[in-house]
N, C-alpha and C positions, 0 to 999 in steps of 0.2 A: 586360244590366246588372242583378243583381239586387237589390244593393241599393248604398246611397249614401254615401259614407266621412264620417266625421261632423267637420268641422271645423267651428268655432264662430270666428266672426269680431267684425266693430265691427260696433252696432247701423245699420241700414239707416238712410237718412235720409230727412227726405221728399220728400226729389228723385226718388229712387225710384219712389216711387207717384204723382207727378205726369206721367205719361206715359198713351199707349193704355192702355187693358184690355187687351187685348187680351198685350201685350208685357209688363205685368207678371204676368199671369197666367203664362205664358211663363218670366220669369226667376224666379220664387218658387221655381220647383222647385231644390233642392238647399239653399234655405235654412233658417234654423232657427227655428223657433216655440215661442217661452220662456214661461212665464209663474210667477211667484212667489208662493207663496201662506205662509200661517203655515203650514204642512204640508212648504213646501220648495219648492224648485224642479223642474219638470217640463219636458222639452222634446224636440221629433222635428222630424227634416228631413219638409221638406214633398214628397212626391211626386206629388200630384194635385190639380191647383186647378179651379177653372171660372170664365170670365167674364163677368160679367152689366153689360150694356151700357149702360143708361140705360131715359129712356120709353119709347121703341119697341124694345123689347124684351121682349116680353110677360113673360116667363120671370122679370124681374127686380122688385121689389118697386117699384121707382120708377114701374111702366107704370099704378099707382092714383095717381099724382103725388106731392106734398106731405104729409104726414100726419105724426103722432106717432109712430108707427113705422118712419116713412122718412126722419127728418128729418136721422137721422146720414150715410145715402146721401149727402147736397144738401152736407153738410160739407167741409174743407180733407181734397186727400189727406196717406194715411198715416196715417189715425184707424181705430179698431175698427169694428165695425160686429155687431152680436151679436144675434139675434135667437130667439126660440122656436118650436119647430112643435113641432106632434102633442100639445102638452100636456105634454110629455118632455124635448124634445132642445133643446140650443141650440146653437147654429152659430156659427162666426166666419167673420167677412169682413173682409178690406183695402178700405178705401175708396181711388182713384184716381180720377184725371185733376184739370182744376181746380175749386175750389170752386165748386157750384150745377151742377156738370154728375154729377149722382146715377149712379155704376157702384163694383164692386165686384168682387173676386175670393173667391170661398169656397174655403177651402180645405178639401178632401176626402179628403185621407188624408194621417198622417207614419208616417215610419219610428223609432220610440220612442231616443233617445239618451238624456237625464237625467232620472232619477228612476224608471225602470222597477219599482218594490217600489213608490214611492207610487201610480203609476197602477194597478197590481194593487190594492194596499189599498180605491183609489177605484174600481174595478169590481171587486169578491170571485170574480164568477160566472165571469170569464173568466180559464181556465188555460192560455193563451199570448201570446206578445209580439203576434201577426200582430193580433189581432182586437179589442186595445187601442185602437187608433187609426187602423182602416183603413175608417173613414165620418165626415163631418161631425157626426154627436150624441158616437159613441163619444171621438172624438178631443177635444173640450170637455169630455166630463165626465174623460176621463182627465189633462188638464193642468187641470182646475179652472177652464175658461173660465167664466165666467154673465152675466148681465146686466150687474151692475157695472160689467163691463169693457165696453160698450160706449160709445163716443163719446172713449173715450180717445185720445192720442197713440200709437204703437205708438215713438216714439223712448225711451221712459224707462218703467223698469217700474213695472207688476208686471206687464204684457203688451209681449213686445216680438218685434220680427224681426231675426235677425243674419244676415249673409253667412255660405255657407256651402259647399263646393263645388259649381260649376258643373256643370250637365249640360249635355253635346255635344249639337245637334241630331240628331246620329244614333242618341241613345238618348231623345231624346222621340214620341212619340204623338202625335198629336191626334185626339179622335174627338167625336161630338155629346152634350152634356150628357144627363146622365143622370136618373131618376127627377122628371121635369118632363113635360106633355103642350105648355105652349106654347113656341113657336118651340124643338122640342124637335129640331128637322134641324139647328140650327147648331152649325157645329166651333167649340167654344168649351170641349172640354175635355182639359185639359193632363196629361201623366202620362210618370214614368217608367218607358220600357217593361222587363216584363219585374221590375220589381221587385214583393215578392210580400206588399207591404202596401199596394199600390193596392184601392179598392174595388171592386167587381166591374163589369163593365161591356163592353160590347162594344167591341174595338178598333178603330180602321180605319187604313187605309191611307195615309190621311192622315199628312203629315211637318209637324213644326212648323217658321215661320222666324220671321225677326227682322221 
């Protein structure tokens, strides 16, 4: 399956992201990840997420507990969750399961459907659609994610998630999170295989289920 037919549905609800991680991690894939800015609209189906569990989960921002920075983790699912590294990049995440129980899924790679010329505009350097938005930094700055939009509702824009077609379990993956050193053995990362705007990453053999 190389890449993902781009249908654009009702925005997701947050019934949705009140479930496992695990399982929303899982059903993101083939949805679509919008966001609105004065610039216009920008959006890709999502093909590679990763699940980041709670406290005991090293990997995931909540295992420092409670903080200012983690506070949106601890929040109602189906809110943003936006954060900075390297000095550079900012990341989005879906907040899931219920309020006070801190997990999240990042999403790590779309396949570019609205606005493909504003997302060039917004990275000049790069001369093809793959490498627009096939990592967590590339893919915020290419839809104009930042700060702002963290702690938001993800039901109502200017950051939203719509339904968008389903990937069969026989075209997902699962392998272990990637560029992480802790609890970095766990199958917690989701992808559609075979499609050639996932980020780089070793596959395994591993099958995803429900």
């Amino acid at each position: 399956m190389a890449e993902v037919r781009g249908r654009r549905g009702r925005i997701l609800p947050r019934g949705f992201y009140d479930r496992e991680t695990e399982i929303v991690a899982r059903d993101m894939l083939g949805t679509v990840l919008e966001c609105e800015t004065e610039d216009g609209v920008a959006s890709g189906i999502i093909v590679e997420t990763e699940a980041y569990l709670g406290e005991h989960d090293l990997a995931c921002h909540a295992a420092v507990g409670r903080t200012a920075r983690t506070e949106h983790l601890y929040g109602p699912p189906g809110i943003s969750y936006v954060y900075f590294i390297y000095g550079m990049y900012w990341c989005f995440n879906a907040v899931t399961r219920e309020e006070g129980q801190p997990s999240a899924v990042l999403v790590r790679a779309l396949e570019p459907l609205d606005g493909v010329s504003l997302m060039h505009r917004r990275r000049p350097r790069i001369k093809n659609d793959v490498d627009l938005t096939n990592g967590p930094g590339k893919l915020c700055a290419a839809l104009g994610i930042a700060g702002a939009h963290t702690g938001k509702p993800l039901q109502r824009k200017p950051l939203v998630m719509r339904e968008g077609e389903s990937v069969p379990d026989d075209h997902v993956e699962v392998t272990p999170r990637i560029g992480i050193t802790k609890s970095a053995d766990w199958p917690l990362r989701y992808l559609v295989r075979g499609n050639k705007y996932v980020s780089r990453g070793k596959v395994s053999e591993i099958k995803a289920g429900r």
